[in-house]
N, CA, C and O atoms as a printed pandas DataFrame, in Angstrom:
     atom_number atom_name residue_name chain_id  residue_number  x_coord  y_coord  z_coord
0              1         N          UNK        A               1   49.802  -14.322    4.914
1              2        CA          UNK        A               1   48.673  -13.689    4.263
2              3         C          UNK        A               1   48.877  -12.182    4.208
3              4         O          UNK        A               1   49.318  -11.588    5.192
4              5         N          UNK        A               2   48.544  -11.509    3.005
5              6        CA          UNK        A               2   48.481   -9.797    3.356
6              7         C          UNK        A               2   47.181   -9.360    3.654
7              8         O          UNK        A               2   46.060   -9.720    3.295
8              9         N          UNK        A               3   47.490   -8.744    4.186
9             10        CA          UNK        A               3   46.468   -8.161    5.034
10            11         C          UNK        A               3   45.511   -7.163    3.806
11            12         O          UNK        A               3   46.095   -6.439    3.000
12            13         N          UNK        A               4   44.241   -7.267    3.845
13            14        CA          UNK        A               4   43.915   -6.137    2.404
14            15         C          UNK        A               4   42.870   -5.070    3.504
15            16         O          UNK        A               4   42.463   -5.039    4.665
16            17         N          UNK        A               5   42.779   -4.090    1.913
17            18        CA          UNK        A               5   42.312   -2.917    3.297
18            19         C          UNK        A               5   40.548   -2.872    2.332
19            20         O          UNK        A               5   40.357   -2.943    1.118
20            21         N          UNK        A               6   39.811   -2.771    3.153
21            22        CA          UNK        A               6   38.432   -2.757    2.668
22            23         C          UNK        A               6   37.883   -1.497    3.204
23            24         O          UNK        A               6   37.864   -0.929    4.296
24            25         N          UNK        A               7   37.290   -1.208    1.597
25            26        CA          UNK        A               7   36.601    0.254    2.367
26            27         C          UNK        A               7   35.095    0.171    1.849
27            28         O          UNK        A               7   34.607   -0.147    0.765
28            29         N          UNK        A               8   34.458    0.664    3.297
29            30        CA          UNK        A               8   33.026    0.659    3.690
30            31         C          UNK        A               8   32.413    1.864    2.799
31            32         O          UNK        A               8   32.519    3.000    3.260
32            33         N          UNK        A               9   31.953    1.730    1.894
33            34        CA          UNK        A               9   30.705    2.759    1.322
34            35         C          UNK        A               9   30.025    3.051    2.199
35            36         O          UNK        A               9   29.881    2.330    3.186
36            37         N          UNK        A              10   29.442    4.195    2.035
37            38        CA          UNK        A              10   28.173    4.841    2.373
38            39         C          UNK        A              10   26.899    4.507    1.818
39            40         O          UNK        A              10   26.973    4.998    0.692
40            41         N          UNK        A              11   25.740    3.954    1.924
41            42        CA          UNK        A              11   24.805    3.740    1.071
42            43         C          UNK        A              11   24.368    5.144    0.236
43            44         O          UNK        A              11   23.951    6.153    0.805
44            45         N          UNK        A              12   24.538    5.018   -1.161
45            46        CA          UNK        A              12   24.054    6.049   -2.196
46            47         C          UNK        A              12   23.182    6.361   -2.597
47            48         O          UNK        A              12   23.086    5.698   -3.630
48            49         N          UNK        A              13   21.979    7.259   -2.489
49            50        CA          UNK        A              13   20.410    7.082   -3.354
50            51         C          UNK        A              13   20.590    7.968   -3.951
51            52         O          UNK        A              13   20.966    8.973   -3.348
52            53         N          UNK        A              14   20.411    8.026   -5.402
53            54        CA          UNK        A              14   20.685    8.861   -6.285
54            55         C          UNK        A              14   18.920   10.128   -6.418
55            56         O          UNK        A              14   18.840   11.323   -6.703
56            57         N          UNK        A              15   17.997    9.260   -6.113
57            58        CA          UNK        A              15   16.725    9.809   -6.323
58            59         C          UNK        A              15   16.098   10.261   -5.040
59            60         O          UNK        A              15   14.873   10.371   -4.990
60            61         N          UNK        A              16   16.847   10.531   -3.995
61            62        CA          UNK        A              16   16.498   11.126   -2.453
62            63         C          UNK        A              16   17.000   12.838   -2.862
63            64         O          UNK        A              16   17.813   13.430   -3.572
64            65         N          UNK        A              17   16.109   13.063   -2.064
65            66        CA          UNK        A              17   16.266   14.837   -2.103
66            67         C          UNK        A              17   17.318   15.089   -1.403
67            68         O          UNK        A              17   17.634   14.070   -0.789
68            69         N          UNK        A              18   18.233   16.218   -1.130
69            70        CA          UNK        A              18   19.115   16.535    0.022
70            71         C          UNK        A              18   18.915   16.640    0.770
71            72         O          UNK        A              18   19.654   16.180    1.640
72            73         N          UNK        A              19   17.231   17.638    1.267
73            74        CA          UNK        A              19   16.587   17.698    2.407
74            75         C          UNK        A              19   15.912   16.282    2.723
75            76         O          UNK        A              19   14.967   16.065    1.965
76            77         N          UNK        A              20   16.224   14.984    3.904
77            78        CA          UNK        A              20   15.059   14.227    3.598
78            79         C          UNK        A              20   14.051   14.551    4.329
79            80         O          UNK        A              20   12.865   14.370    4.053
80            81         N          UNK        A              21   14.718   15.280    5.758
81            82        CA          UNK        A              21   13.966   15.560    6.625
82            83         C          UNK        A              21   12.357   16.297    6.045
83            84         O          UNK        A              21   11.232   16.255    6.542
84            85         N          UNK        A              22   12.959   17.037    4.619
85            86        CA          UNK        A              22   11.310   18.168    4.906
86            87         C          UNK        A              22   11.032   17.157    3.317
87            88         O          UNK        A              22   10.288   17.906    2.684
88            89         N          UNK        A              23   11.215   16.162    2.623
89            90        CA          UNK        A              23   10.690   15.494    1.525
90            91         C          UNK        A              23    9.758   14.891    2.106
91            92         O          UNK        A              23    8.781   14.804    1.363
92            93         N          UNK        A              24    9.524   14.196    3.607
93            94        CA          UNK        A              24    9.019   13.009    4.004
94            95         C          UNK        A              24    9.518   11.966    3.591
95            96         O          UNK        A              24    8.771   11.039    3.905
96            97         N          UNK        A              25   10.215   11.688    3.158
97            98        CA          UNK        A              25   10.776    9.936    3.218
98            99         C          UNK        A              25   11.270    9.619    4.124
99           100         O          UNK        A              25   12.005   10.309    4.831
100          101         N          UNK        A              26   10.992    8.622    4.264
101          102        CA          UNK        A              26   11.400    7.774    5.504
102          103         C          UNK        A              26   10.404    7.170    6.233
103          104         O          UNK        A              26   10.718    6.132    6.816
104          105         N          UNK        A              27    9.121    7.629    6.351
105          106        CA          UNK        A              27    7.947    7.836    6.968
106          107         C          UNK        A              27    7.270    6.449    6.470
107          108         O          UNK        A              27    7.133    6.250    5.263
108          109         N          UNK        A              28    6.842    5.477    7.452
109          110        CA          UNK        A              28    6.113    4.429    6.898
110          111         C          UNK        A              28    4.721    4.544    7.154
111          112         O          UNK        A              28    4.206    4.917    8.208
112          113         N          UNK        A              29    4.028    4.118    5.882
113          114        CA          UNK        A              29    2.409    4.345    5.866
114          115         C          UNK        A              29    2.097    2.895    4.746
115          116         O          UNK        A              29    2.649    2.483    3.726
116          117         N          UNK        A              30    0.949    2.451    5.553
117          118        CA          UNK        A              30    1.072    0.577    5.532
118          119         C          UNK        A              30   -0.299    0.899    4.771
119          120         O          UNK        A              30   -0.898    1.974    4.800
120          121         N          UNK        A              31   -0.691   -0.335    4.040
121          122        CA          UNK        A              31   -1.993   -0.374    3.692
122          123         C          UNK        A              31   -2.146   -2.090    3.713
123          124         O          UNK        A              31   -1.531   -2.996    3.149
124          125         N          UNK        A              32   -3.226   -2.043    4.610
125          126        CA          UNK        A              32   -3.850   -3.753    5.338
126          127         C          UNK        A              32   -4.322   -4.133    4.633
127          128         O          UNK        A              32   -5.050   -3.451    3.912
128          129         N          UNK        A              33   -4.099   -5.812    4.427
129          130        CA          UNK        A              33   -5.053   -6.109    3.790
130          131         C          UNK        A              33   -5.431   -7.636    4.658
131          132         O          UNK        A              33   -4.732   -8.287    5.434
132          133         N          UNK        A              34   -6.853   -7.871    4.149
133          134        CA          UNK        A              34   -7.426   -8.571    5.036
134          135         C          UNK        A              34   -8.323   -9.572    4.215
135          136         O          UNK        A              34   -9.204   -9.056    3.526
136          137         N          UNK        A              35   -8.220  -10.751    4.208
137          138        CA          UNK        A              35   -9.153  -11.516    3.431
138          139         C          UNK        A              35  -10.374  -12.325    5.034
139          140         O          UNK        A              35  -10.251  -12.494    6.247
140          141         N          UNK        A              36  -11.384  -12.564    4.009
141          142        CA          UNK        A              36  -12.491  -13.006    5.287
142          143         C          UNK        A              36  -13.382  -13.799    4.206
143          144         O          UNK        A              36  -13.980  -13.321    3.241
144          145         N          UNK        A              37  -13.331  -14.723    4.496
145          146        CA          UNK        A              37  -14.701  -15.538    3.948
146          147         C          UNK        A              37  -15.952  -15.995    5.157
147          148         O          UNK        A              37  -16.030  -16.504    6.275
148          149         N          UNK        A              38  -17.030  -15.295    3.823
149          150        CA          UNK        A              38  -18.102  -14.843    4.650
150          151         C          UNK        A              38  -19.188  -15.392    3.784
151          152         O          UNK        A              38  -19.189  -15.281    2.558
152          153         N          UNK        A              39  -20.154  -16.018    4.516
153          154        CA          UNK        A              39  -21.272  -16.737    3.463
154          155         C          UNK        A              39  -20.835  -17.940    2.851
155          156         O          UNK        A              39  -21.637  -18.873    2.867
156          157         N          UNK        A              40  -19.618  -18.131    2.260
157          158        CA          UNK        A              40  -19.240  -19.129    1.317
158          159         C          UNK        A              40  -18.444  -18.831    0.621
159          160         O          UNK        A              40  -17.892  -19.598   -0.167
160          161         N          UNK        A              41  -18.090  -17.079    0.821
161          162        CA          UNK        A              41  -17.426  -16.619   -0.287
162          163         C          UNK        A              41  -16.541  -15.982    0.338
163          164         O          UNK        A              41  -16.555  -15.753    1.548
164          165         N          UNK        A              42  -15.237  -15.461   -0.893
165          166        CA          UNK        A              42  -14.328  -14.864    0.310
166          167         C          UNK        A              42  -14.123  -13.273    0.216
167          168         O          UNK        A              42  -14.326  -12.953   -0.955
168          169         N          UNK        A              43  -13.878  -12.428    0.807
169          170        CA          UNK        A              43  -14.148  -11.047    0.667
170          171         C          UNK        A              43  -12.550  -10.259    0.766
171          172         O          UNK        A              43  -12.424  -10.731    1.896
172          173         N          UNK        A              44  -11.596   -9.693    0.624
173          174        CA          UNK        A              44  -10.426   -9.492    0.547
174          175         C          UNK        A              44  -10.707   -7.805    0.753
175          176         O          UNK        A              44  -11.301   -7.320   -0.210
176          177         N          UNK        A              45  -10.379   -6.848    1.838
177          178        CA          UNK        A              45  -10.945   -5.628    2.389
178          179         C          UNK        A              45   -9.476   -5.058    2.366
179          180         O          UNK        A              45   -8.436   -5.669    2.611
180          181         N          UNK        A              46   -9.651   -3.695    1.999
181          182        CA          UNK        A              46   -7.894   -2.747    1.649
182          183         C          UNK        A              46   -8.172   -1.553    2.761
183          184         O          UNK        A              46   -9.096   -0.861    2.332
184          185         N          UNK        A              47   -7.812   -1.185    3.734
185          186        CA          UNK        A              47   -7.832    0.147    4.384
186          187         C          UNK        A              47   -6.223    0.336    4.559
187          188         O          UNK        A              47   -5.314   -0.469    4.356
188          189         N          UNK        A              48   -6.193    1.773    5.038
189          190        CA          UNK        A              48   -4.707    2.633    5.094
190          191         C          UNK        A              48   -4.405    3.348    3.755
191          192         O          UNK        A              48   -3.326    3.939    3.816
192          193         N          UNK        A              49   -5.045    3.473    2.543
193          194        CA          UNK        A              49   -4.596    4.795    1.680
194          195         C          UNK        A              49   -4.594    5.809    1.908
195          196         O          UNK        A              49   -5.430    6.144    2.747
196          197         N          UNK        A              50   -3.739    6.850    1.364
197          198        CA          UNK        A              50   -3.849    7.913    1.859
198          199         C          UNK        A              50   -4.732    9.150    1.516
199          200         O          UNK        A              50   -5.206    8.945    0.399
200          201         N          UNK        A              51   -5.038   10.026    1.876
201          202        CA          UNK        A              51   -6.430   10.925    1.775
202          203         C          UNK        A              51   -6.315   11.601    0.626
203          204         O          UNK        A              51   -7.249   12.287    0.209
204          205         N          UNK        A              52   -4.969   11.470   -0.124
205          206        CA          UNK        A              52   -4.910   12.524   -1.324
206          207         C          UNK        A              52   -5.177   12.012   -2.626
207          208         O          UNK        A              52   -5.447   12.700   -3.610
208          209         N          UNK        A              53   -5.047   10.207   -2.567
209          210        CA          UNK        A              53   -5.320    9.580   -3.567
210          211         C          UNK        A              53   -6.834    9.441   -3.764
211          212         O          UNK        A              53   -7.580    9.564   -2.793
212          213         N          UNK        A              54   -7.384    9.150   -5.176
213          214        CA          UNK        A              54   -8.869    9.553   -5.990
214          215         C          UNK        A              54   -9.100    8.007   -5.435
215          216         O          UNK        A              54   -8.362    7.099   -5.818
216          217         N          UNK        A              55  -10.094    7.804   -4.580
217          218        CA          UNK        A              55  -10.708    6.404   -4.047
218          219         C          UNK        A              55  -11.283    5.977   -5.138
219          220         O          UNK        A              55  -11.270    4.760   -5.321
220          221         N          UNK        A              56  -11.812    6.684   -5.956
221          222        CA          UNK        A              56  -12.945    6.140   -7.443
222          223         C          UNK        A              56  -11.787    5.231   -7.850
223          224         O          UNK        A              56  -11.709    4.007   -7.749
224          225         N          UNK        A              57  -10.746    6.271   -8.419
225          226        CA          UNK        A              57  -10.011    5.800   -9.713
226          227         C          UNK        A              57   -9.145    4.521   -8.887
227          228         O          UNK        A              57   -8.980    3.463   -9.496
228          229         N          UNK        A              58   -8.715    4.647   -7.761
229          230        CA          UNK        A              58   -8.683    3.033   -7.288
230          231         C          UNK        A              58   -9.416    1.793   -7.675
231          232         O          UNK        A              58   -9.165    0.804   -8.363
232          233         N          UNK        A              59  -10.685    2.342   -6.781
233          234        CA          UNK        A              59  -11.704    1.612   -7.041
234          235         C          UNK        A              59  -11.902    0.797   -8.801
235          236         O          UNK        A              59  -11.778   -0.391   -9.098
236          237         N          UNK        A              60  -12.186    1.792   -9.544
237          238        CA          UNK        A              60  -12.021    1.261  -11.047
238          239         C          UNK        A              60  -10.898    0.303  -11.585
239          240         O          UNK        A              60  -11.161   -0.814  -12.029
240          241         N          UNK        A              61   -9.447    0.891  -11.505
241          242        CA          UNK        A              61   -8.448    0.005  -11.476
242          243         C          UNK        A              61   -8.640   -1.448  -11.337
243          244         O          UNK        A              61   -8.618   -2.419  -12.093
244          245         N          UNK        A              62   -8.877   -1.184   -9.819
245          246        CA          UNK        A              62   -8.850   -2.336   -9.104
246          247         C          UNK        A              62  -10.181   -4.329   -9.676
247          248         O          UNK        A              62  -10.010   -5.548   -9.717
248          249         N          UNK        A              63  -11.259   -3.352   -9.939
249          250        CA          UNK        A              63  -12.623   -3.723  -10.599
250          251         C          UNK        A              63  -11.605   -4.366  -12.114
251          252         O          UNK        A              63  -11.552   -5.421  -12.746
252          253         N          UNK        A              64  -11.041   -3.252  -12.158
253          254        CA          UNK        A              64  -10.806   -3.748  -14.401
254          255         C          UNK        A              64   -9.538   -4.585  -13.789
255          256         O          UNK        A              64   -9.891   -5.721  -14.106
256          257         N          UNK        A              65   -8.689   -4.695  -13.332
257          258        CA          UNK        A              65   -7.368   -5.579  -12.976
258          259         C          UNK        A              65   -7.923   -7.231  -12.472
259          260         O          UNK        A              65   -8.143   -8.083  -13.332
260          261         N          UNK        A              66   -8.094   -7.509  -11.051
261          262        CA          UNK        A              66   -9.362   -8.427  -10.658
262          263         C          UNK        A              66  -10.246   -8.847  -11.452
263          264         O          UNK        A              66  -10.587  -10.015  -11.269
264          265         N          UNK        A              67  -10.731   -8.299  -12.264
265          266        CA          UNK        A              67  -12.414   -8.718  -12.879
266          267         C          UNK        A              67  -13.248   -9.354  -11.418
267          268         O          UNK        A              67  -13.413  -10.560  -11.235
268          269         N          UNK        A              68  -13.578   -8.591  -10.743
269          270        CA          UNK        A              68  -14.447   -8.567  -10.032
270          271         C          UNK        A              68  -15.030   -7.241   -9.010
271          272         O          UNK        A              68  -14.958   -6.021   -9.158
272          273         N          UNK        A              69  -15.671   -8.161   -7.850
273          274        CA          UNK        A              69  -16.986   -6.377   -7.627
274          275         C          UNK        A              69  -16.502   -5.983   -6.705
275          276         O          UNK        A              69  -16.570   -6.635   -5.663
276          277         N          UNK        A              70  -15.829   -4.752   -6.765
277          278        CA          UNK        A              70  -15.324   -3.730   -5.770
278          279         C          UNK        A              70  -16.595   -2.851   -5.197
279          280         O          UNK        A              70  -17.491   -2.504   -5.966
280          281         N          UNK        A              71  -16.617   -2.468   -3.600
281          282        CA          UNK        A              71  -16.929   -1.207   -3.069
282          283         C          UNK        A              71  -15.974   -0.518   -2.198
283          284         O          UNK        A              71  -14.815   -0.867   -1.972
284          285         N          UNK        A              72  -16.921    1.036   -1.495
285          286        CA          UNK        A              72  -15.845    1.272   -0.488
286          287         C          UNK        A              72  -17.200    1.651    0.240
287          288         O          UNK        A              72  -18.222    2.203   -0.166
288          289         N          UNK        A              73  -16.761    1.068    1.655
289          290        CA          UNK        A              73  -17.577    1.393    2.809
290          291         C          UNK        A              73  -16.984    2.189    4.078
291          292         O          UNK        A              73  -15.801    2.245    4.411
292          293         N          UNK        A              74  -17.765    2.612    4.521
293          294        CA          UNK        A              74  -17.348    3.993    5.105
294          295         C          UNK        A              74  -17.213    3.103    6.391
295          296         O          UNK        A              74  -18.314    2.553    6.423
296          297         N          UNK        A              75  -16.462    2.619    7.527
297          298        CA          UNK        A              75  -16.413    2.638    8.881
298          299         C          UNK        A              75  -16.202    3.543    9.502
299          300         O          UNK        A              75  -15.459    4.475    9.195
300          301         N          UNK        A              76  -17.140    3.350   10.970
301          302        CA          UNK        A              76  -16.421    4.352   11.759
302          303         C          UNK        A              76  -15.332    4.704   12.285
303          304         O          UNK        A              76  -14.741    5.784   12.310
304          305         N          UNK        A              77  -15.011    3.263   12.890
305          306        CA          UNK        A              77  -13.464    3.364   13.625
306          307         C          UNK        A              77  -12.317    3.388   12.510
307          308         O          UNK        A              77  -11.324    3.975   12.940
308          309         N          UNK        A              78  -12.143    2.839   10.980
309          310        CA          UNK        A              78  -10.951    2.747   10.376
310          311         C          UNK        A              78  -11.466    3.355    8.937
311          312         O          UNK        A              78  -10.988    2.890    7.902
312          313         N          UNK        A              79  -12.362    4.311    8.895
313          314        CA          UNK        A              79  -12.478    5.230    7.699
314          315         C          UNK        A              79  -13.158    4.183    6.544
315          316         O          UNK        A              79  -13.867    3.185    6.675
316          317         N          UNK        A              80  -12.659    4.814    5.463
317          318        CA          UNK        A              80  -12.957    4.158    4.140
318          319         C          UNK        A              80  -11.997    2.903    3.846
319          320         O          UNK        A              80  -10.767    2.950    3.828
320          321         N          UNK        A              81  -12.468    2.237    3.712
321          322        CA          UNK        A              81  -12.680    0.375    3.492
322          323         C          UNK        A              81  -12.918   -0.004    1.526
323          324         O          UNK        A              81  -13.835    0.187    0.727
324          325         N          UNK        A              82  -11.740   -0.515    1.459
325          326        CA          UNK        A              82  -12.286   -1.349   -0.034
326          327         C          UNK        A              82  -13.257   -2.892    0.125
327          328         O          UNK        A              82  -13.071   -3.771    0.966
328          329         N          UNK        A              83  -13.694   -2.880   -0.326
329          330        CA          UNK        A              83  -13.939   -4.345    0.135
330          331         C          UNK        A              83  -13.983   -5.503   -1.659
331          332         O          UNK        A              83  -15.137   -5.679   -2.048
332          333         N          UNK        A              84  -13.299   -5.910   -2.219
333          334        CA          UNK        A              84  -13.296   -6.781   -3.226
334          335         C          UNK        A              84  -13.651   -8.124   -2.847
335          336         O          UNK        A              84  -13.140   -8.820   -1.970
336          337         N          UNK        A              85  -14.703   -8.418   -3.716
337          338        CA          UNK        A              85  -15.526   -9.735   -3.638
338          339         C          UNK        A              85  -15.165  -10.559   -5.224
339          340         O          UNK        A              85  -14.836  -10.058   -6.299
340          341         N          UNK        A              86  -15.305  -11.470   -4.979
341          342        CA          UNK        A              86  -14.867  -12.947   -6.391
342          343         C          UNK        A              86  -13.707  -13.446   -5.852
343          344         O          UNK        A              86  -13.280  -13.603   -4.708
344          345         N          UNK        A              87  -13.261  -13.680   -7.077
345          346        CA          UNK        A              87  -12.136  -14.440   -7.240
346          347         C          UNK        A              87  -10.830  -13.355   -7.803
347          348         O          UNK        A              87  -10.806  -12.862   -8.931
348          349         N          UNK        A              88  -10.148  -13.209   -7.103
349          350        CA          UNK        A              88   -8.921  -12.011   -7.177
350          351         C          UNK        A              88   -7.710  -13.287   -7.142
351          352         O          UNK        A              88   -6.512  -13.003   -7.176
């Protein structure tokens, strides 16, 4: 058999900054989601967005995508809460 010679790449990202350290990537930020049926019905709740995104224009999206009834409720312990009700 000859022996062949294999060479190991480096993984390439063409769309990473040079700095990654000061871009923030890398950094994981999760958004939960949680379904609960309650009453009879089932309720599907979104927390973990981040503070810079427009909660409305979520909110709307989310309402016209679904066809059904979105709010956001304020908790104490885990902030602002989506909560989508129907059939998603």
């Amino acid at each position: 058999m000859s022996e062949l010679d294999i060479q190991i790449l480096a993984a390439f990202y063409p769309f990473i900054e040079a700095n990654a350290e000061d871009s923030g990537t890398g950094t994981k930020e999760y958004v939960h989601v949680h379904i609960q049926q309650r009453n009879g019905r089932k309720i599907l709740t979104m927390q973990g967005f981040r503070k810079e995104f427009s909660y409305f224009k979520i909110l709307k999206d989310l309402k016209k995508e679904f066809c059904c009834n979105c709010t956001i409720v304020q908790d104490p312990k885990l902030g602002q809460v989506f909560q989508l009700q129907g059939d998603q």
